[in-house]
N, C-alpha and C positions, 0 to 999 in steps of 0.2 A: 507232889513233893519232889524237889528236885532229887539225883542221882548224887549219892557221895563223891568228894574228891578223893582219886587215886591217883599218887605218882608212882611208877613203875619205872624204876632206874631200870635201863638197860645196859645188859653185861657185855654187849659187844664193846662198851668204852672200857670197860674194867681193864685189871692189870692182870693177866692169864695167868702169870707167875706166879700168883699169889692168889687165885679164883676165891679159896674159901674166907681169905684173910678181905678181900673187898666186899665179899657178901654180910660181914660181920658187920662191917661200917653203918651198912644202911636197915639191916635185919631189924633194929631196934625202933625203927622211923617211917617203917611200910609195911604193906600187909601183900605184897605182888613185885614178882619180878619180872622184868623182858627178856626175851632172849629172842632175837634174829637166827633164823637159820635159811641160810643162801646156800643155790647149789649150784654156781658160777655160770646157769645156761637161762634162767629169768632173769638175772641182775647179776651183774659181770663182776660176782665178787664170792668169796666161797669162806663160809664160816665151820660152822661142825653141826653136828647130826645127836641121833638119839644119845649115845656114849656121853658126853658131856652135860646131856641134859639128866642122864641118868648120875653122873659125878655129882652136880647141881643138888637134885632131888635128896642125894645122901648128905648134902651139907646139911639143909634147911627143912623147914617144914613151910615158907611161904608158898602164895598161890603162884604156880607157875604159867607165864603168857607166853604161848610160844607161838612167834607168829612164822608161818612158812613158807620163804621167799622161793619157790621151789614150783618145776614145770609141773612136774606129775603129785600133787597132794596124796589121791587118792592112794599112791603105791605106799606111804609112810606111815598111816595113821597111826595102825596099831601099834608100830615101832616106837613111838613118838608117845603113845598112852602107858606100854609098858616100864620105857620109862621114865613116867612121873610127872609128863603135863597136867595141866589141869583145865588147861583153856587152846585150842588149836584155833589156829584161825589160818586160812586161806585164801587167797585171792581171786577176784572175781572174773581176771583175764583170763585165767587158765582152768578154773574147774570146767569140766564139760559135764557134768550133772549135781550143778549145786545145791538141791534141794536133798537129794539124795545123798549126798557128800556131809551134808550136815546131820540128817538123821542116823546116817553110822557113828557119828563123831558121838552122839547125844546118845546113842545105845551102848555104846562102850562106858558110861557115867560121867563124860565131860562137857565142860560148857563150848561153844560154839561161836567163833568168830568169822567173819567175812570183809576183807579186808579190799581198797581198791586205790591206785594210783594216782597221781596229782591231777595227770590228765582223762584219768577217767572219767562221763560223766556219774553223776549220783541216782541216776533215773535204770543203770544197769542192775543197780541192786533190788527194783521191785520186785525182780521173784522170791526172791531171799528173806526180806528185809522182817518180814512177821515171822519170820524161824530160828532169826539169829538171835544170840544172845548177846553180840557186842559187836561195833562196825569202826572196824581201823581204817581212818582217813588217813592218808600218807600225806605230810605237808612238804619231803621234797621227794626227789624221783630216790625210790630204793637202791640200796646197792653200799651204798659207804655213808658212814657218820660224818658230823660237822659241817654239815651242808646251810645254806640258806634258808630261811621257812615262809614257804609259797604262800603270798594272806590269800591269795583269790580259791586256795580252798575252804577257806574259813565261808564263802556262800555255800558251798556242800553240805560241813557240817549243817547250817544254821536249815537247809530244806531238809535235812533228814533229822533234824529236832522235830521240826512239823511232823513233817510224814507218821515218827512212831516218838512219841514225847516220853516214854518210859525208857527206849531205847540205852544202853551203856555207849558212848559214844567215844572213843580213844583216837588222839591225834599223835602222831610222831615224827618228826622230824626239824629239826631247829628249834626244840623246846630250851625255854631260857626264862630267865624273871620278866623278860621283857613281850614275850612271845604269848605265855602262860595266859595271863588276863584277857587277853583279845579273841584267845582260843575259849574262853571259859564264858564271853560274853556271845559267840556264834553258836555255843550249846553244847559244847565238849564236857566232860568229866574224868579222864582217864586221859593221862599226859605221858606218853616214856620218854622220859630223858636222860641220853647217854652222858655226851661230853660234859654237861650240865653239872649234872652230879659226881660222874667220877673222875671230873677233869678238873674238881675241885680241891681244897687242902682240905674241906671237911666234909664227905659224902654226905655224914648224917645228916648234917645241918642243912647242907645245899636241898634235901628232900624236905626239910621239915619248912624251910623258906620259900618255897616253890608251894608247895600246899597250903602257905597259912595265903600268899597272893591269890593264890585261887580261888581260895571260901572266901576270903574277901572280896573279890568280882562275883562271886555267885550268889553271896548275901546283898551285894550295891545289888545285882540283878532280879532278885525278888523283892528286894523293897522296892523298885521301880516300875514292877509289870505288876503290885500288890497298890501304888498310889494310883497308877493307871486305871486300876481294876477300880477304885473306890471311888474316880474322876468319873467315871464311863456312869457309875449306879446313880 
């Protein structure tokens, strides 16, 4: 059975001024939010840290995604659980013991992502890949939103649908209506998109349209690999 669709607006596009007033918009219309946390020495751009994730947490009760664009993981975790992740994920360029990095995350009671770049390839995460709990494909180079969305990761996703077919598999970067289906047909289920939805007149709507594109490529995609299946018997 395939994996639900989740769209995760991420609040790096949001309007800061007004953080709790944008999370309201789309609270009604998703069960997960994003949040980027860069520390301007991985990705040449610098967002904010536990303190806002903990602001965040006191808004909402949704699942929080935080992914961490950051050299040293290991030095953050607990800061990062205290206050109020729910899912850390890390990058595969920089942990220096990622198996072990994941089982702290998972002893603390959170779920575990492993995260790798446009030009990573997808054969770096076979040590990982049976421990994690969700694997962010980056579709442009981290660092800044509104970027272009790279198709030639979309072969990534589609080998590590094989590899592990239960797999959570989240892509980000240049998510759009147009974007969404092509990611959803390579084996994705978990889309964050910023400018997308908050750079829209109606956040709500822009998540709730973006999701219903995607069950619709994901249902075209099982009635297709289900006529195939009944072709083959």
């Amino acid at each position: 059975m395939a994996n639900p669709i989740r769209i995760a607006p991420s609040l790096l596009a949001a309007d800061f001024a007004c953080l709790g007033e944008e999370i309201k918009k789309v609270e009604p219309f998703t069960n997960i939010l994003h949040l980027d946390v860069m520390d301007g020495h991985f990705v040449p751009n610098i967002t904010f840290g536990p303190p806002l994730v903990r602001s965040v947490r006191q808004m909402t009760r949704l699942f929080l995604d935080v992914h961490l664009m950051i050299e040293e993981p290991e030095e953050y975790i607990e800061r990062f659980v205290e206050a109020g992740a729910d899912n850390l994920t890390f990058h595969i360029e920089v942990a220096r013991k990622p198996v072990k990095l994941i089982e702290r995350i998972r002893s603390l009671g959170k779920q575990a992502g492993v995260c790798l770049n446009p030009d990573t390839p997808w054969e770096s995460l076979e040590p990982v890949i049976d421990y994690v709990d969700m694997v962010l494909a980056m579709t442009v180079q981290p660092g800044f939103g509104g970027q272009t969305f790279r198709e030639e990761v979309l072969k990534k996703v589609s080998a590590l649908r094989i590899r592990r077919p239960d797999l959570a598999i989240e892509v980000d970067g240049g998510i759009n209506d147009e974007t969404v289906p092509r990611a959803v047909r390579a084996g994705a289920d978990t889309f964050v998109a910023g400018t997308a939805v908050f750079g829209s007149d109606d956040p709500g709507r822009a998540v709730v349209a973006l999701r219903q594109l995607a069950e619709k490529a994901q249902a075209a995609c099982i009635a297709e690999k289900n006529d195939h299946d009944s072709q083959r018997r």
